[in-house]
Residue frames as a rotation matrix with the C-alpha (Angstrom) as fourth column:
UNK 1
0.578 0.816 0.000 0.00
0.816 -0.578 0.000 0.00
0.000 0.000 -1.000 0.00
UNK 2
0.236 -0.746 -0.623 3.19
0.310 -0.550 0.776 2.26
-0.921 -0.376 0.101 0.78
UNK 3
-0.563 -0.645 0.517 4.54
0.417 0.318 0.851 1.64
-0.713 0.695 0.090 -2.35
UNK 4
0.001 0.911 0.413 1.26
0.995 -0.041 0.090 1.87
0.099 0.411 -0.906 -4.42
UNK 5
0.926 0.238 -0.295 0.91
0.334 -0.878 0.343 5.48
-0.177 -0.416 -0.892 -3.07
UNK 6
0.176 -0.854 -0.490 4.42
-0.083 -0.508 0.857 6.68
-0.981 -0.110 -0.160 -3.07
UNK 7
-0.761 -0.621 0.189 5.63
0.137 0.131 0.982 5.38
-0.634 0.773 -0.015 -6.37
UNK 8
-0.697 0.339 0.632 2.46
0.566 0.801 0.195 4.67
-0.440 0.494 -0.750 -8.35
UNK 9
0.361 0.917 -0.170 -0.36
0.923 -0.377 -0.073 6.99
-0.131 -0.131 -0.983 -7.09
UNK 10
-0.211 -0.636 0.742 2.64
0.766 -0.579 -0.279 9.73
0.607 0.510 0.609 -6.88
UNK 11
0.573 0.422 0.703 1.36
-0.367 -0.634 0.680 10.74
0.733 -0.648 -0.209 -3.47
UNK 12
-0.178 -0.821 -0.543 4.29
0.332 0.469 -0.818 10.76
0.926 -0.326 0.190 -1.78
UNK 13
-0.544 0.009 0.839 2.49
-0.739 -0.477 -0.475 12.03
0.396 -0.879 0.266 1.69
UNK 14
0.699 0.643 0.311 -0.02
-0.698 0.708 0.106 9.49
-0.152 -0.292 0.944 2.15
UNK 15
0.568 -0.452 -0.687 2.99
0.389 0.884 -0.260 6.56
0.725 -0.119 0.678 1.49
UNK 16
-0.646 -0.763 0.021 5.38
0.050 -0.070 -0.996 8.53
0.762 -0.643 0.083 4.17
UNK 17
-0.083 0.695 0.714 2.23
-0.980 -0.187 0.069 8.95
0.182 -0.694 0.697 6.52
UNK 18
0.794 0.607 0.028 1.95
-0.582 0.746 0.323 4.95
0.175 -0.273 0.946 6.14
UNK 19
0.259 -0.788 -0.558 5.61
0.463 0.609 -0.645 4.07
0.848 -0.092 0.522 6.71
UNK 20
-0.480 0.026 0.877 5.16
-0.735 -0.558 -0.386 6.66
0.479 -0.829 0.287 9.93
UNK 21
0.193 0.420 0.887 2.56
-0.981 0.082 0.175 4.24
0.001 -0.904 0.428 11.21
UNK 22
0.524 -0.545 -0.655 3.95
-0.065 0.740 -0.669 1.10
0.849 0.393 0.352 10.13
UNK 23
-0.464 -0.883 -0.069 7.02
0.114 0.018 -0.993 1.97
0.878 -0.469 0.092 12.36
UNK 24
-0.420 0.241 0.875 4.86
-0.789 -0.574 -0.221 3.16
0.449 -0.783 0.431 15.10
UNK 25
0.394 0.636 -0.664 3.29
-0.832 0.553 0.036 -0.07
0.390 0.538 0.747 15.11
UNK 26
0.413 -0.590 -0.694 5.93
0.561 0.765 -0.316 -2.50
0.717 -0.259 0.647 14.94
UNK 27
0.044 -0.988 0.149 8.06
-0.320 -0.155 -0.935 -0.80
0.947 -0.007 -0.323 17.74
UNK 28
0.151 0.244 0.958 6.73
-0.980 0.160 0.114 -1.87
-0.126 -0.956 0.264 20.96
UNK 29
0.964 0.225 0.139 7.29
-0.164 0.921 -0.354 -5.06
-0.207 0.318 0.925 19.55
UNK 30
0.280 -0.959 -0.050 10.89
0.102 0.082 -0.991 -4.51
0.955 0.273 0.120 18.61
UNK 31
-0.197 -0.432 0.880 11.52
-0.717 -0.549 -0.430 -3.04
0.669 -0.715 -0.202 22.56
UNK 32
0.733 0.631 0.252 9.40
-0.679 0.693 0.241 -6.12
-0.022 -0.348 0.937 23.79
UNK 33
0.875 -0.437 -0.211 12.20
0.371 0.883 -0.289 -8.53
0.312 0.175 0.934 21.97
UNK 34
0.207 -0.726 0.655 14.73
-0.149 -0.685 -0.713 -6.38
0.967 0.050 -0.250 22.76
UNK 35
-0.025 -0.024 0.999 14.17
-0.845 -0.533 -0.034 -7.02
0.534 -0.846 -0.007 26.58
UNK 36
0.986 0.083 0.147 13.26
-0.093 0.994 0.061 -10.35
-0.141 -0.074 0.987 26.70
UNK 37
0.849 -0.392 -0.355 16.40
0.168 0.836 -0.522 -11.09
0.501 0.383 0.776 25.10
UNK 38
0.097 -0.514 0.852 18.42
-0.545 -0.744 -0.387 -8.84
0.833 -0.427 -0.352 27.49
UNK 39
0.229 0.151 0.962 16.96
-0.973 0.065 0.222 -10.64
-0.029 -0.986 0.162 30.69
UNK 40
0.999 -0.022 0.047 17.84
0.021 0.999 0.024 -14.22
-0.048 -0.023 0.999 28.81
UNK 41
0.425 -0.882 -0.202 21.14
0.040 0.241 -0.970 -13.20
0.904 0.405 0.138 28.08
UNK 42
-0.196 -0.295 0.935 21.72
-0.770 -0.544 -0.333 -12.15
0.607 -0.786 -0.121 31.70
């Protein structure tokens, strides 16, 4: 959909607005694994 928009649709605000929430998204998840694997390596 990123793509599609950015490259395609040539609305390059609406594809950087969805790689904004994308990332927003996935990071609690990255800080989640990020910690877990902290407290196993320890």
């Amino acid at each position: 959909m990123m793509y599609d928009w950015s490259f395609r649709a040539g609305d390059f605000n609406r594809g950087a607005t969805v790689a904004i929430v994308i990332m927003v998204a996935v990071m609690p998840i990255m800080v989640w694994n990020i910690r877990n694997a902290r407290r196993e390596r320890d």
